[in-house]
C-alpha positions in Angstrom: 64.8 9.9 66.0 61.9 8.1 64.3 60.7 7.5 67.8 61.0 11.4 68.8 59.1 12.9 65.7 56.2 10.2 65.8 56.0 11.3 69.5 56.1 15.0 68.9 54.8 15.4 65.5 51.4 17.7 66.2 53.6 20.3 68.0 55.9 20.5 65.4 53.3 20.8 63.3 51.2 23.3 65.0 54.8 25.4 65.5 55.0 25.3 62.0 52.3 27.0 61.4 52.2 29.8 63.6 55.7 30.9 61.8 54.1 30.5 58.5 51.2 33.1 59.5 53.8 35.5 61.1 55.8 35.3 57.9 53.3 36.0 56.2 51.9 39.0 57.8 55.1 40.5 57.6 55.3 40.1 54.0 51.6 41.9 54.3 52.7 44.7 56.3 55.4 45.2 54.3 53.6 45.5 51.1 50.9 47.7 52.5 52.5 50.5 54.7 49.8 52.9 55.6 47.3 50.0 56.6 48.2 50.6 60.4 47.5 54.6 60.3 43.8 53.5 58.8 42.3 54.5 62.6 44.2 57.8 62.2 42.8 58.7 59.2 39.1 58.1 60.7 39.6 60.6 63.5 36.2 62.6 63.9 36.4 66.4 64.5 34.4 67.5 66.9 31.7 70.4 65.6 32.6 73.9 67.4 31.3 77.7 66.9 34.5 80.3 66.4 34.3 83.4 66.8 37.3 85.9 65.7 39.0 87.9 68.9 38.6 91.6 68.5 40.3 94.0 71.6 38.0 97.2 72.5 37.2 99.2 75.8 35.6 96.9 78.3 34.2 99.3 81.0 33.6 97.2 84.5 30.2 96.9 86.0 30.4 95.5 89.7 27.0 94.4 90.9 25.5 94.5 94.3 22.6 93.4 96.0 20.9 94.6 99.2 16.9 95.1 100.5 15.7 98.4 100.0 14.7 100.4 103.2 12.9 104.2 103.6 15.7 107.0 103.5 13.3 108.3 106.2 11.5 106.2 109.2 10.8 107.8 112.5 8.5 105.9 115.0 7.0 108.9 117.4 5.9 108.3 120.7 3.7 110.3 123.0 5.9 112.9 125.1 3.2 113.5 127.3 -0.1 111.7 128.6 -4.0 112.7 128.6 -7.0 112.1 126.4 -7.1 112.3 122.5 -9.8 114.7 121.6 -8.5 115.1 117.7 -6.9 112.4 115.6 -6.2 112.1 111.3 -8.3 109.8 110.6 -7.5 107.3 113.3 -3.9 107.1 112.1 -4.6 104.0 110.1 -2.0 102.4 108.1 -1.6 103.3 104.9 -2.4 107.0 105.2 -0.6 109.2 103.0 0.4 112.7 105.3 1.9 115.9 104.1 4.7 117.6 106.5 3.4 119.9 109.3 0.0 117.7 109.4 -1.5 117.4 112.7 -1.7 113.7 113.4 -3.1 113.7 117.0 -4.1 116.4 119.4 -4.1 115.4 123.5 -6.4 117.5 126.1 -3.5 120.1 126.5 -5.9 122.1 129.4 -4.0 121.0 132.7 -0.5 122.3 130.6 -2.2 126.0 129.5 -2.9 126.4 132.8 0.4 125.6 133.8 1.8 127.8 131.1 -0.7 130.6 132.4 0.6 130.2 135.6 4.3 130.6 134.7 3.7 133.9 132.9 1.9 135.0 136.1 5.0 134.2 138.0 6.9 136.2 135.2 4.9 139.6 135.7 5.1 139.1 139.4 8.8 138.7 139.9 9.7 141.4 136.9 7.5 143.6 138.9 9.4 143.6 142.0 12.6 143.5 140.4 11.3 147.1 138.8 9.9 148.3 142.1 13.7 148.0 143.5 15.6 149.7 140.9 13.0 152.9 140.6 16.1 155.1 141.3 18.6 153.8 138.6 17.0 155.5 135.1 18.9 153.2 132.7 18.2 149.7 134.6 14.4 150.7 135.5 14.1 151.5 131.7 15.6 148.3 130.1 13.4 146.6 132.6 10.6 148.5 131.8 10.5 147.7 128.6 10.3 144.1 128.8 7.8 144.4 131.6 5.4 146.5 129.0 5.7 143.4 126.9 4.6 140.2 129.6 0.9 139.1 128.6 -0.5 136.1 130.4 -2.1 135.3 127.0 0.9 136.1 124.7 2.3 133.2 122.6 5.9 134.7 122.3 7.8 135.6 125.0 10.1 138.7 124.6 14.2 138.1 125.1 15.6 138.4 128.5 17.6 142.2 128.9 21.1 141.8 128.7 22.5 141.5 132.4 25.1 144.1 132.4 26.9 144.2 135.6 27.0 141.8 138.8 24.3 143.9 140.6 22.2 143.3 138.3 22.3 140.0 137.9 22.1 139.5 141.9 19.0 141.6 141.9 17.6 139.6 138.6 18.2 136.4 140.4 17.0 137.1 144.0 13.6 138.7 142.8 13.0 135.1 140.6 13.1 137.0 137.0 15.9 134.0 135.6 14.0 131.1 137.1 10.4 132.3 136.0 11.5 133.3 132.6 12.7 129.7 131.8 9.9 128.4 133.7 7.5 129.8 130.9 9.9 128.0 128.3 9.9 125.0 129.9 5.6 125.1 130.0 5.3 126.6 126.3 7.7 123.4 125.5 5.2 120.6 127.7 2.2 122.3 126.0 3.6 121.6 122.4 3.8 117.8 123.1 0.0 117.8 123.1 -0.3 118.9 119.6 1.5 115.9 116.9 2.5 116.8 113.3 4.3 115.3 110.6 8.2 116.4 110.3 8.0 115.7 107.2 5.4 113.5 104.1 5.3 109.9 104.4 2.5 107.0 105.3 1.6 106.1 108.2 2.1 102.3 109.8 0.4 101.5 113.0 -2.9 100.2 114.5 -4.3 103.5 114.9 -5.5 105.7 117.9 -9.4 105.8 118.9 -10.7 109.1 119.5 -11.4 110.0 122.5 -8.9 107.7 124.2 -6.5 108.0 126.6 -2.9 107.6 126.4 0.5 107.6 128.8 3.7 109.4 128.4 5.8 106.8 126.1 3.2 105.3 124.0 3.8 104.4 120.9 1.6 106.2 118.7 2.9 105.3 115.2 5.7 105.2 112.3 6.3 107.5 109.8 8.0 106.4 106.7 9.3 108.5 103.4 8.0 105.8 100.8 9.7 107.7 97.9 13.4 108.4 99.3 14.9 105.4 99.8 18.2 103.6 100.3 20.0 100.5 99.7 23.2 98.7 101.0 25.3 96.7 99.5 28.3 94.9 100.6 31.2 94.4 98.1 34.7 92.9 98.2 37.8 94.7 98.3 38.8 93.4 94.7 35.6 94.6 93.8 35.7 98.2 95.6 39.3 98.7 94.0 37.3 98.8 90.8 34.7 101.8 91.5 36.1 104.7 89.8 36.5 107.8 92.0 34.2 109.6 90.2 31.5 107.4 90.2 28.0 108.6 91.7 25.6 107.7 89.0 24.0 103.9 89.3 21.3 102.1 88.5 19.0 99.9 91.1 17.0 96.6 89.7 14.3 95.0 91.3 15.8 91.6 92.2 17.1 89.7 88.5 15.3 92.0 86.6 16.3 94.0 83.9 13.2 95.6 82.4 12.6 98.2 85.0 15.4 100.4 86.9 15.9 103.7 89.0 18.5 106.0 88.6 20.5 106.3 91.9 23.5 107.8 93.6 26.8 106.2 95.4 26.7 108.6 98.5 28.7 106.7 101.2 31.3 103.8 101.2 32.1 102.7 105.1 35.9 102.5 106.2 35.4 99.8 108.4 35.9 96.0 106.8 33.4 93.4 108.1 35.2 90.8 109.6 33.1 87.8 108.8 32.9 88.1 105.0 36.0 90.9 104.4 33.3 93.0 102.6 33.0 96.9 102.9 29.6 98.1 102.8 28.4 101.0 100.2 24.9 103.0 100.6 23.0 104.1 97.7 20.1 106.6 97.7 17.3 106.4 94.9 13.9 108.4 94.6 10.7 106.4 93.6 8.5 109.2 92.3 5.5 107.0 91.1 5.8 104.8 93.8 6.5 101.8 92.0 5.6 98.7 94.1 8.8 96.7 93.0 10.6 99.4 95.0 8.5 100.1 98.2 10.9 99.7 101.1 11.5 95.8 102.1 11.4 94.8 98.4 15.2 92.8 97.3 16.9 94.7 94.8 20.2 94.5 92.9 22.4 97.4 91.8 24.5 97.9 89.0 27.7 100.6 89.7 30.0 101.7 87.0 33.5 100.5 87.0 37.1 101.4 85.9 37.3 100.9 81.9 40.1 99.1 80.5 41.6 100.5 76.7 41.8 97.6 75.2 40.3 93.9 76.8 37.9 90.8 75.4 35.1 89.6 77.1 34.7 86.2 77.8 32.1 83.9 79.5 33.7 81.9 82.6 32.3 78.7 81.4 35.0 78.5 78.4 37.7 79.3 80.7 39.9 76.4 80.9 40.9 75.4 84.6 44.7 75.7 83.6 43.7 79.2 83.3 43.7 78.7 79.1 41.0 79.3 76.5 40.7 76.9 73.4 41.6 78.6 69.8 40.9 77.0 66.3 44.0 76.7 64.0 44.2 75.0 60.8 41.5 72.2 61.9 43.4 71.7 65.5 42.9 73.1 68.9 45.5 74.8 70.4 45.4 76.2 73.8 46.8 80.0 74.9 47.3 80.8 78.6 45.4 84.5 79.3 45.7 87.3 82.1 42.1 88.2 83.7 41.7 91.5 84.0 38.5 90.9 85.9 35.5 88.4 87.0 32.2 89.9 86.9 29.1 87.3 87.5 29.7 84.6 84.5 31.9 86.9 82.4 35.8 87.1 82.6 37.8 90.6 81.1 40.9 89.4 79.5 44.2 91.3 79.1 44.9 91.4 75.5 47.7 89.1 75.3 46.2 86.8 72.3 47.1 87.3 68.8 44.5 89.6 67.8 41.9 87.7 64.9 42.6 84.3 66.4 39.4 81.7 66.3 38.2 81.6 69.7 36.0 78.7 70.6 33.2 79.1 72.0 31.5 75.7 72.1 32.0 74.2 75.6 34.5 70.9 75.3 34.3 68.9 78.2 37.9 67.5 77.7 39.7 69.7 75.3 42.6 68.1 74.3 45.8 69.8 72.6 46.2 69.6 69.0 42.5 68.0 68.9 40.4 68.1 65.3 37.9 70.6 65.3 35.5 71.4 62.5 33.9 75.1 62.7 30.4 75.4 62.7 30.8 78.0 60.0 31.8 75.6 57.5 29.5 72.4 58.1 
């Protein structure tokens, strides 16, 4: 036995030991309870702004975007050919035009002759076509009449008589009266290609016409554009197109992200046809830009603003303090605690929420990169 201690004494000893230091921090332990909570009691609370929840009307805005075009473009070609004896000043781009402005004028001489010529044919066939019916009193007089009227120079041509029976109408038609009389239409029509106005006021886009120039049938001569009445589309969702209220006309049209400037405009079409690739249904707005602002000339980007459905009672709330479990974070009694919410609606970086929160609860709205349930919070208000 001698042998066995002197052999293992420093264990022993060492074993010794360690039971005398867990005795004795038991006995420490023991005496002094609430030493192990001591990390508990240093737990920071993190610094939030609150902000007490008040339910109103929420009225929806849904936003679109779109590039702004001319509510009126016509390019105008040249319906017939010849040489340009009269332009506006050189249709240059840029010009501002009024309607029923002569634009261009072409050598029209080979078509008044033409025109001449198919009144000539007029008096001559209406003049046989009386020579035949001498003898019948009421046809000869109708005739007559219409005769008395012909003028080789005359710029409107009188109606036709009405045919009345089938002999007169074979006697109309064999002596050429039909056919010339629509051949003078058709020449009064070819002699007004040679004369260009403006339907209706715009400017004028082109590279211009030289005086004195000649042109062929099919030319293009230059585009007219309405730079005041314009028109935008924009393509919305279905969700978001559920929202419009039926009534709505009245919008408002931004240039681009801004906010400083607008036009008043109107919700005048929505299509019935979905667009496959994006499932988006297109809606046209029209706008005026009396003092032709140039944030609003045609090509410009612009974003529109369309009133929505309201909602009686709803709380606004930016998306980025939307929890992903679909929660939002309140402040009670120095803890967070989170509620799970309804949206209503997701416009841009704002959420509408149904109003299923106590109403006067602490919303936070300080951003918490790991909110954690029951975590200490400290409101702003109060540092």
């Amino acid at each position: 036995m001698k042998r066995f201690l002197k052999r293992h004494k420093r264990p022993v000893t060492t074993s010794a030991a360690v039971l005398l230091l867990c005795a004795a921090l038991t006995v420490y332990l023991v005496i002094n309870p609430g030493k192990p909570h001591a990390s508990a009691e240093k737990e920071e609370a993190r610094l939030v702004e609150t902000r007490r929840l008040v339910y109103e009307p929420v009225a929806v805005i849904i936003r679109g975007e779109g590039f702004i075009r001319s509510a009126r473009s016509l390019t105008v070609t040249a319906m017939t050919g010849g040489k340009v004896i009269n332009t506006f000043e050189g249709l240059k781009s840029g010009l501002e035009v009024e309607a029923g402005q002569e634009l261009i004028l072409i050598d029209d001489e080979e078509a008044a002759n033409n025109l001449a010529l198919a009144r000539m044919e007029l008096i001559r066939s209406t003049a046989s076509l009386l020579s035949a019916v001498q003898g019948d009193g009421t046809l000869y007089s109708r005739w007559s009449d219409f005769f008395s009227r012909l003028s080789p120079e005359a710029d409107d041509l009188p109606p036709l008589p009405e045919v009345e029976s089938d002999r007169e109408k074979l006697l109309a038609s064999n002596f050429g009266v039909l056919s010339a009389y629509y051949g003078v239409r058709e020449a009064a029509i070819r002699l007004g290609y040679h004369r260009v106005t403006a339907p209706f006021p715009g400017v004028l886009e082109g590279d211009g016409v030289t005086l004195y120039s000649n042109i062929s049938q099919g030319a293009p001569l230059f585009t007219l554009t309405d730079p005041l009445n314009l028109e935008l589309t924009a393509a919305l969702s279905r969700d978001e197109l559920g929202m419009i209220s039926p009534d709505t006309q009245e919008v408002l049209v931004y240039p681009g992200e801004m906010r400083d400037i607008s036009l008043p405009g109107r919700l005048v079409r929505v299509d019935k046809t979905m667009q496959q690739e994006s499932q988006t249904v297109k809606v046209h707005i029209t706008f005026r830009n009396p003092d032709s602002k140039p944030r609003f000339f045609p090509g410009n980007y612009a974003e529109v603003e369309i009133p929505g459905i309201s909602f009686e009672s709803a709380f606004t709330l930016p998306r980025a303090l939307l929890n992903p479990d679909g929660t939002v974070n309140t402040f009670e009694e120095g803890r967070l605690v989170k509620y799970p919410v309804e949206i209503l609606y997701t416009q841009s970086e704002t959420v509408i929420l149904a109003p299923t929160l106590p109403e006067g609860s602490r919303i936070v709205f300080t951003r918490l990169q790991s909110p954690l349930q029951g975590m200490a919070l400290r409101r702003i208000e109060e540092k």
